[in-house]
Each structure stands twice: as C-alpha cells, then as structure tokens.
C-alpha positions in Angstrom: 19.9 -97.1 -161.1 20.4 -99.0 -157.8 18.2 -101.2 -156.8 15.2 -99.4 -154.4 15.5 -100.9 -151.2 12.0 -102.2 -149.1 11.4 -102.6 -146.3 8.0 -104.6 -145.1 6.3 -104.3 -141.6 4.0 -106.3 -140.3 2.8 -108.9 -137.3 -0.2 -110.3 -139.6 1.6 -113.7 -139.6 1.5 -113.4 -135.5 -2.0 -114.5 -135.3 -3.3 -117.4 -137.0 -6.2 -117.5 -139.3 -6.9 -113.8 -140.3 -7.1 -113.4 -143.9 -4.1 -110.1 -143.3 -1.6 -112.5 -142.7 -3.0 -114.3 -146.2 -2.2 -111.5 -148.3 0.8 -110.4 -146.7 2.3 -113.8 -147.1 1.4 -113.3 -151.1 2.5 -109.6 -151.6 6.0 -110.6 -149.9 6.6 -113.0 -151.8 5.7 -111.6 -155.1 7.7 -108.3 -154.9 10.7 -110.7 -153.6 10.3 -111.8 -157.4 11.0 -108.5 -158.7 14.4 -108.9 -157.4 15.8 -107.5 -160.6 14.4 -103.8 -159.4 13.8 -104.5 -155.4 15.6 -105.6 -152.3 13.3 -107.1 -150.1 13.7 -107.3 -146.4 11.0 -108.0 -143.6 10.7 -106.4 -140.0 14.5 -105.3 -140.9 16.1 -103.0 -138.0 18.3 -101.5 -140.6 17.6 -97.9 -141.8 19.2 -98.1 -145.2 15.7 -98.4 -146.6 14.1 -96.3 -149.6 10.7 -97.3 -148.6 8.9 -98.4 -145.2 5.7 -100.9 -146.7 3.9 -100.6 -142.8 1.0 -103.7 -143.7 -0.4 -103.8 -139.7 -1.0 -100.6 -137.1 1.3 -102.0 -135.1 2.6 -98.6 -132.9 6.5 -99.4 -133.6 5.7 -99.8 -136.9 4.3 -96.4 -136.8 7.2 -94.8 -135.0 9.5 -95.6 -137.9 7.5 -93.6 -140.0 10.3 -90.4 -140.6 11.3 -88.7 -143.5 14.4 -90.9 -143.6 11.9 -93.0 -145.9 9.2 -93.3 -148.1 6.6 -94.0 -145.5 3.4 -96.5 -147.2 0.7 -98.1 -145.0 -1.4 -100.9 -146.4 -5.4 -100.2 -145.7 -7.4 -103.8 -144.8 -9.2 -102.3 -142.4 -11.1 -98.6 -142.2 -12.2 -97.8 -138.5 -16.1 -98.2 -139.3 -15.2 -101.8 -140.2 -14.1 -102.4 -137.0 -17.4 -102.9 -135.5 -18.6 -105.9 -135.1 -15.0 -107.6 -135.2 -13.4 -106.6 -131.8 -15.4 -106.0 -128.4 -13.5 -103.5 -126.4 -14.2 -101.3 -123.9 -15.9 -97.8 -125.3 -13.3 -95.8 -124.4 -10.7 -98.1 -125.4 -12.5 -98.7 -128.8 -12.5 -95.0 -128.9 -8.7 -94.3 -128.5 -8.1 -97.1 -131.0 -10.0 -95.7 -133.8 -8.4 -92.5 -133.4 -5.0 -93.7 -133.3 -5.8 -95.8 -136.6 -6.5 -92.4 -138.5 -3.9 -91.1 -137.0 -1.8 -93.5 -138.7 -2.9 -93.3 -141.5 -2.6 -89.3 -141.7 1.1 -89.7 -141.1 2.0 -91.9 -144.4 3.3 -90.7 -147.1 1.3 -93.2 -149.3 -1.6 -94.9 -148.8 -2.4 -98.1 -150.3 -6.0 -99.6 -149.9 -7.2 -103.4 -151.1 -10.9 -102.3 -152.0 -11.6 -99.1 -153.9 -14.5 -98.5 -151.5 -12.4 -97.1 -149.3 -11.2 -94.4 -150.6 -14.0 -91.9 -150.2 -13.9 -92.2 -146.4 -10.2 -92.2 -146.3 -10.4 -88.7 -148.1 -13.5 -87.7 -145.5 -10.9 -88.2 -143.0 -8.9 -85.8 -144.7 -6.3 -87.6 -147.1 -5.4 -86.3 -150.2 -6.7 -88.6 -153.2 -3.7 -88.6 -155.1 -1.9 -89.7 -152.5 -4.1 -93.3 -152.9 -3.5 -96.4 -154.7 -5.6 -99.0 -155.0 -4.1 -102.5 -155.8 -6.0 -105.9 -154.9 -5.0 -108.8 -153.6 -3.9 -112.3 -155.7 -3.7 -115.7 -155.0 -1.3 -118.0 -156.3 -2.9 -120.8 -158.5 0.5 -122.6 -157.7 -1.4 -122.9 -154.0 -4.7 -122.9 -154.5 -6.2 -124.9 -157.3 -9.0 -127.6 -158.2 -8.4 -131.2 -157.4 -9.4 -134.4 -158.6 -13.0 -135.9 -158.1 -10.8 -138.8 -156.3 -9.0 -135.8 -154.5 -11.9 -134.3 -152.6 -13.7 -137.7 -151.8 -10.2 -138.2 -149.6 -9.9 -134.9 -148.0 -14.0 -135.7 -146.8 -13.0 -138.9 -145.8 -10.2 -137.6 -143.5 -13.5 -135.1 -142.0 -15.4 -138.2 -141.9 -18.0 -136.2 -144.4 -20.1 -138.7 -146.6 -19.4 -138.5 -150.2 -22.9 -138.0 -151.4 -23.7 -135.4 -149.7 -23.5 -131.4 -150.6 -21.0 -129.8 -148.9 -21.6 -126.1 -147.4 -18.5 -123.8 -146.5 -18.0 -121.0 -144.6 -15.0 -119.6 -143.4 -12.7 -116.6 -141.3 -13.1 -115.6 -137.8 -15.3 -117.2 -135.8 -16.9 -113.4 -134.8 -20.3 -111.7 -135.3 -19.3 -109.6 -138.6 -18.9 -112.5 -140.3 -22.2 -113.8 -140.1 -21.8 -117.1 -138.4 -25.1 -116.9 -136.9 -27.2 -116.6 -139.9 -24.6 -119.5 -141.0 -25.7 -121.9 -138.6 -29.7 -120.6 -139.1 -29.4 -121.5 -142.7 -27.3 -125.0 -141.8 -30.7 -125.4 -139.2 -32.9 -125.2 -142.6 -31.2 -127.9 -144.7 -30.6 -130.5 -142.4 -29.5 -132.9 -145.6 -26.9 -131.2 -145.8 -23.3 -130.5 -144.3 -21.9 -127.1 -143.4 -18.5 -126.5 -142.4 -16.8 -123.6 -140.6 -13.2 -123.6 -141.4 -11.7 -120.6 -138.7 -12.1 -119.5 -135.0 -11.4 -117.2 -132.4 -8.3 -115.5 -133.5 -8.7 -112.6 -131.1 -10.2 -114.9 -128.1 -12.8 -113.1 -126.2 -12.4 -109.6 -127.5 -14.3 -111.4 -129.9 -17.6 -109.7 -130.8 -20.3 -111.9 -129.9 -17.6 -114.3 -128.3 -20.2 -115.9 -125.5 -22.9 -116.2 -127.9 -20.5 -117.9 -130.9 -19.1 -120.0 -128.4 -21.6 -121.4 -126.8 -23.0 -122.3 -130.7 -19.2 -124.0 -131.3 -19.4 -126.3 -128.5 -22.6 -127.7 -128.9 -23.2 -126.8 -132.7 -26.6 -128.6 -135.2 -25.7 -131.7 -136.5 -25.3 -131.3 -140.3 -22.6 -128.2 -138.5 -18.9 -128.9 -138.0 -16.4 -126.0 -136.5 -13.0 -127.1 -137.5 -11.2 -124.4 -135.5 -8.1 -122.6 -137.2 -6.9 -124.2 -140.0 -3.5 -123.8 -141.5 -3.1 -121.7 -144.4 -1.3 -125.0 -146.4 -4.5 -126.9 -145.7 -7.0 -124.4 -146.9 -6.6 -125.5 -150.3 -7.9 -129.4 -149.0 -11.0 -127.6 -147.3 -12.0 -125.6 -150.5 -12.0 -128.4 -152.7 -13.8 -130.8 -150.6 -17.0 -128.4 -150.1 -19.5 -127.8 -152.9 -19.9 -123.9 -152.7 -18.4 -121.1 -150.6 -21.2 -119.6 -148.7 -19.7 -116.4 -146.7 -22.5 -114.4 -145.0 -20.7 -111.2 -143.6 -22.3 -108.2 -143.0 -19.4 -106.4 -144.0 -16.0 -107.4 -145.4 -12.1 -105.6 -146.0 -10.6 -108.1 -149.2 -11.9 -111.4 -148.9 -9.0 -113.2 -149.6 -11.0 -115.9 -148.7 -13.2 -116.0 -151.9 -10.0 -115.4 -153.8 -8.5 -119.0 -152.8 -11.7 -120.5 -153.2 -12.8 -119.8 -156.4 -9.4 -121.3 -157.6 -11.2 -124.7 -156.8 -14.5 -123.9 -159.0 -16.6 -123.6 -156.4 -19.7 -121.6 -156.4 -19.8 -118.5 -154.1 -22.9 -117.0 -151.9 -22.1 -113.7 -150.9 -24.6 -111.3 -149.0 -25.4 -108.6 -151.2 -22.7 -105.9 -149.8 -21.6 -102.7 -152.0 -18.2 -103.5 -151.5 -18.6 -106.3 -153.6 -19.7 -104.9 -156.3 -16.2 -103.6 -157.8 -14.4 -106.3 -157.3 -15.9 -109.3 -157.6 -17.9 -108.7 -160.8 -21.7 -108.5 -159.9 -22.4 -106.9 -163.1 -21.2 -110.5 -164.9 -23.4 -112.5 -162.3 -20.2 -113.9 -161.1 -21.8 -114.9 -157.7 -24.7 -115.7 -156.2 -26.2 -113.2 -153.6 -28.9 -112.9 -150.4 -30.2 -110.5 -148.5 -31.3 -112.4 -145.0 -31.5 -115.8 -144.1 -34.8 -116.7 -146.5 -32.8 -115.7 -149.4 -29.6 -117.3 -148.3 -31.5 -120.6 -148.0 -33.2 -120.3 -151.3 -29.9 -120.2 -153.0 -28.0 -122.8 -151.4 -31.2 -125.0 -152.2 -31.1 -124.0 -155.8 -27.2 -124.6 -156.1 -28.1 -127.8 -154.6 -31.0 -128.9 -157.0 -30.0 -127.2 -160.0 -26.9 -128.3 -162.2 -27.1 -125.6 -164.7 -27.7 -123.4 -162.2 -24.6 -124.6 -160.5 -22.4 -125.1 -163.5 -23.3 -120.9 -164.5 -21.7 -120.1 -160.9 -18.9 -122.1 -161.4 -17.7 -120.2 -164.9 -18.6 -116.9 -162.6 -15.5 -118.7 -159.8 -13.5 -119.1 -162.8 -14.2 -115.2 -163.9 -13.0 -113.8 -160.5 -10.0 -116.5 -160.3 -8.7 -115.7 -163.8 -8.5 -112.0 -163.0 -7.2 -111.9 -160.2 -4.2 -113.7 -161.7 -0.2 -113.4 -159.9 1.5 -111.8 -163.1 -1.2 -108.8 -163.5 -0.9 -108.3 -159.8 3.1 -108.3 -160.0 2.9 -105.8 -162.9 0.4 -103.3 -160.8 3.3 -103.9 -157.6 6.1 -102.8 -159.9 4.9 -99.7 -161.7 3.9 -98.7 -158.0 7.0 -99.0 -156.6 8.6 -97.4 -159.1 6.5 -94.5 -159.6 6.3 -93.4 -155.7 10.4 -93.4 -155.8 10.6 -91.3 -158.2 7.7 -88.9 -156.5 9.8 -88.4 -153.4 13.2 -88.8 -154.5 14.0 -85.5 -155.1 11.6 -84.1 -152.7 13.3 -81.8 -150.7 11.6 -82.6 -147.6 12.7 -86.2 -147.6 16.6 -87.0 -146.6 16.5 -90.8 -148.2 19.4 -92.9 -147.6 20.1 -94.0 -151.0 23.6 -94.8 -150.2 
C-alpha cells in the first residue's frame, strides 16, 4: 500500500523550556525514521493527510479536526493538572478547562503519555478503546554519561567546585514543581550546591510567579537559578550534578528524569502515584519523600552513603534502558498502522488517500 501520510501539529517548540516541546522534538523525529511506512510533515497547510497527530490545544489546531482525517490528540496535560502551573483569572481558568475537554471529545484517537490518565479521560466521557497509551523516549545518542574529566569542565564553566555534591532540579520555575521546598531543603544542607536548571516559561501567569521570583533574584547561597537552558545543553547540566532531585507535587511525563538518568544519576522523586507505573517503584528504581524532612534525609544519605548511592544509580540505568528509542519506534509503528486500518473503511470518514 501507499505510504500513510502524517501530519503533526503543534507550537510546543514555541516556548522554550517546557518538557512538551522535549518529547515532541523526539516523537518527530522518530516516526520521520519510519519513512519506509510514513510521510512525515509538520504544521503542513496541505489537506492530503491520512492522519492529523494534534500534540498542543492550540484552537487552529483544533479546527482542522474534520472527517477529512484521522483526527489524534496527544494527552500531556489532563485539566486537574493544570492547577498549580498557570494563574489565570477564575473565569478564564474556567473556560480553558472546558475547552480542553472539549478538545479532547472531538478526536478520533486519543493518545496519553502516562496510563494514569486514562480513568479521568473516560470520567469525562471518552470511550476506552478509543485510548493508547505510548510513553515518551530519549535518545541515548543526546543524552548520555560523560567522562569524570567531562563533568569537572562543565562545573568549571558554572564556577561549581569540584568537590562538592551537586543537587539538581529542573522545569519551570512555577509552584507545581516544588521549587519552594527545593530551595527549603538547599537551606538545610548548606555544604552543598543546588542548581535549578529552567524558568518562567509562561512569565507571570506563572503560579506563584511573585513569590518564585522574588526567591530567584535573591536566592541562598549554596542555590543557583540558571534560567532557561537550551535543550542541546541539558545533557552538560545532567552530568555535572550528582542526583536529580525533582520535588513536584504533581507531574504529566517527566521527560526530565528520562534525560537524566541517561547520565547515571540518582533520582529523588516525591512519592506521587503517577510514578508508580512508569518509573518502576516496585524495583526501588528511585528514591522517594514525602515533605521536606524526608526529602532532606535522602539527599544526606545519597550524599554520605556510596552503596547507597551506587544502588540508585543501577535503579537510573533500569528506567534509562527501558525506555530505550527502538521499543518506542516499534510501539509508534504498530499504532499507526493499526488506527489506519480502523478508520479506513469507516464510512463516516471521506480520507483523501489519493
């Protein structure tokens, strides 16, 4: 047969450092290697498409959405997640959590990043077979683990001593992401450094923007905010830290922790459900906390404890090696594939398979 024509929608590359723009960059560019099945375009204005791949909400992305096509929007975000990551007006908040579902309701196909959402995407009423779940990947080509000699000159470029332990945290600079009990647990281990690699992406809709920003400009001392970093640099900032320590109190993917434990870095998550299917809590593949107290105890222990920190590092390796760019390509392929064939021959769908 022909080749099934694909067409993918999205602004996530609009604004910088917002881990969407991460995993659009990767899914792109691994279905544009399945060029022996796919033609890939992005944003295209054409209509000789068998399938529109919406990846943002973005409302003229949504107003392509006709039975001219195969019509699949890519989940990050469920409305509840919203809170605590944009400050809007009530109403306004309001109206955009509606429209969301409504966007949702009008795809064909719905394709989330986290199994957890699927039981409140059928509470808002879409059918469960209509779901897929396929995570995100990170290229090991991109993100891998450098050189002892490596990451003593990426700390040297941050002016960040060599003998000291290295703390990382990193996305938005906004309150869901737990920044503040960041900088609380940076306040408790003064001997050490902590980094913040991310900022305000969304200015000051920010949640919590006065409060955050008012902690950026005149931060501890062990605490450096190093803005919005480039994706092509992230790699340098992962391997010059000594453990990931991400304290959100909730998360979509975190494609985040997915580049980073390609470096073999510990990772400190707070203990969130959503977790729990992806990133392998049942192997001990991370270290968890509850609240501050807990968080601190860790990154002491990590610190202080080599065997301690070596059994985190094989639990880095675990996630890494699973989430690996040829299963992912595999899971992308059959999908493809499989919803074509659903809606083909659906009478209600006029595709242009010319």
């Amino acid at each position: 047969m022909d080749k099934i024509r694909i067409n993918m929608l999205s602004a996530a590359t609009t604004v910088d450092g917002q881990g969407v723009g991460s995993a659009y960059i990767e899914q792109v560019k691994l279905v544009k290697e399945c060029d022996d099945i796919f033609e890939v375009e992005e944003n295209s204005k054409k209509n000789n498409f068998h399938i529109y791949h919406m990846h943002t909400v973005n409302p003229k992305y949504r107003m392509r959405f006709t039975n001219r096509h195969i019509n699949i929007a890519y989940v990050h975000f469920i409305p509840s997640t919203l809170d605590g990551s944009l400050k809007m007006p009530p109403l306004t908040f309001k109206v955009f959590k509606k429209y969301v579902i409504g966007t949702y309701r009008k795809a064909d196909e719905i394709v989330v990043v986290n199994p957890s959402f699927i039981p409140p995407l059928k509470e808002l009423g879409i059918k469960e077979e209509n779901i897929t779940y396929i995570p995100n990947f990170v290229d090991h080509d991109v993100f891998y683990e450098f050189s002892e000699e490596e990451r003593m000159k990426v700390r040297d470029e941050y002016n960040i001593p060599h003998d000291k332990f290295v703390v990382m945290g990193c996305g938005q600079v906004q309150t869901r992401k737990g920044v503040l009990d960041f900088v609380e647990v940076a306040k408790r281990n003064p001997d050490k450094v902590f980094v913040w690699a991310g900022g305000f992406s969304f200015g000051v809709i920010t949640d919590g923007y006065k409060e955050l920003k008012a902690i950026m400009d005149n931060p501890p001392e062990n605490v450096k905010f190093l803005g919005i970093v480039p994706r092509t640099k992230m790699n340098k900032i992962f391997n010059m830290c000594d453990m990931l320590f991400m304290p959100s109190l909730s998360e979509l993917f975190p494609m985040s922790i997915l580049e980073a434990v390609n470096s073999r870095k510990p990772v400190l998550l707070r203990d969130l459900d959503l977790y729990e299917e992806i990133l392998f809590k049942d192997k001990d593949a991370y270290a968890v906390g509850k609240n501050v107290d807990e968080f601190d105890e860790q990154v002491k222990k990590l610190a202080s404890d080599k065997k301690y920190y070596a059994h985190y590092q094989e639990g880095s390796k675990l996630i890494s090696d699973y989430y690996s760019k040829e299963h992912v390509k595999n899971l992308w392929r059959e999908y493809y594939t499989r919803i074509y064939n659903k809606y083909k021959n659906d009478p209600k769908k006029h595709l242009k398979l010319k």
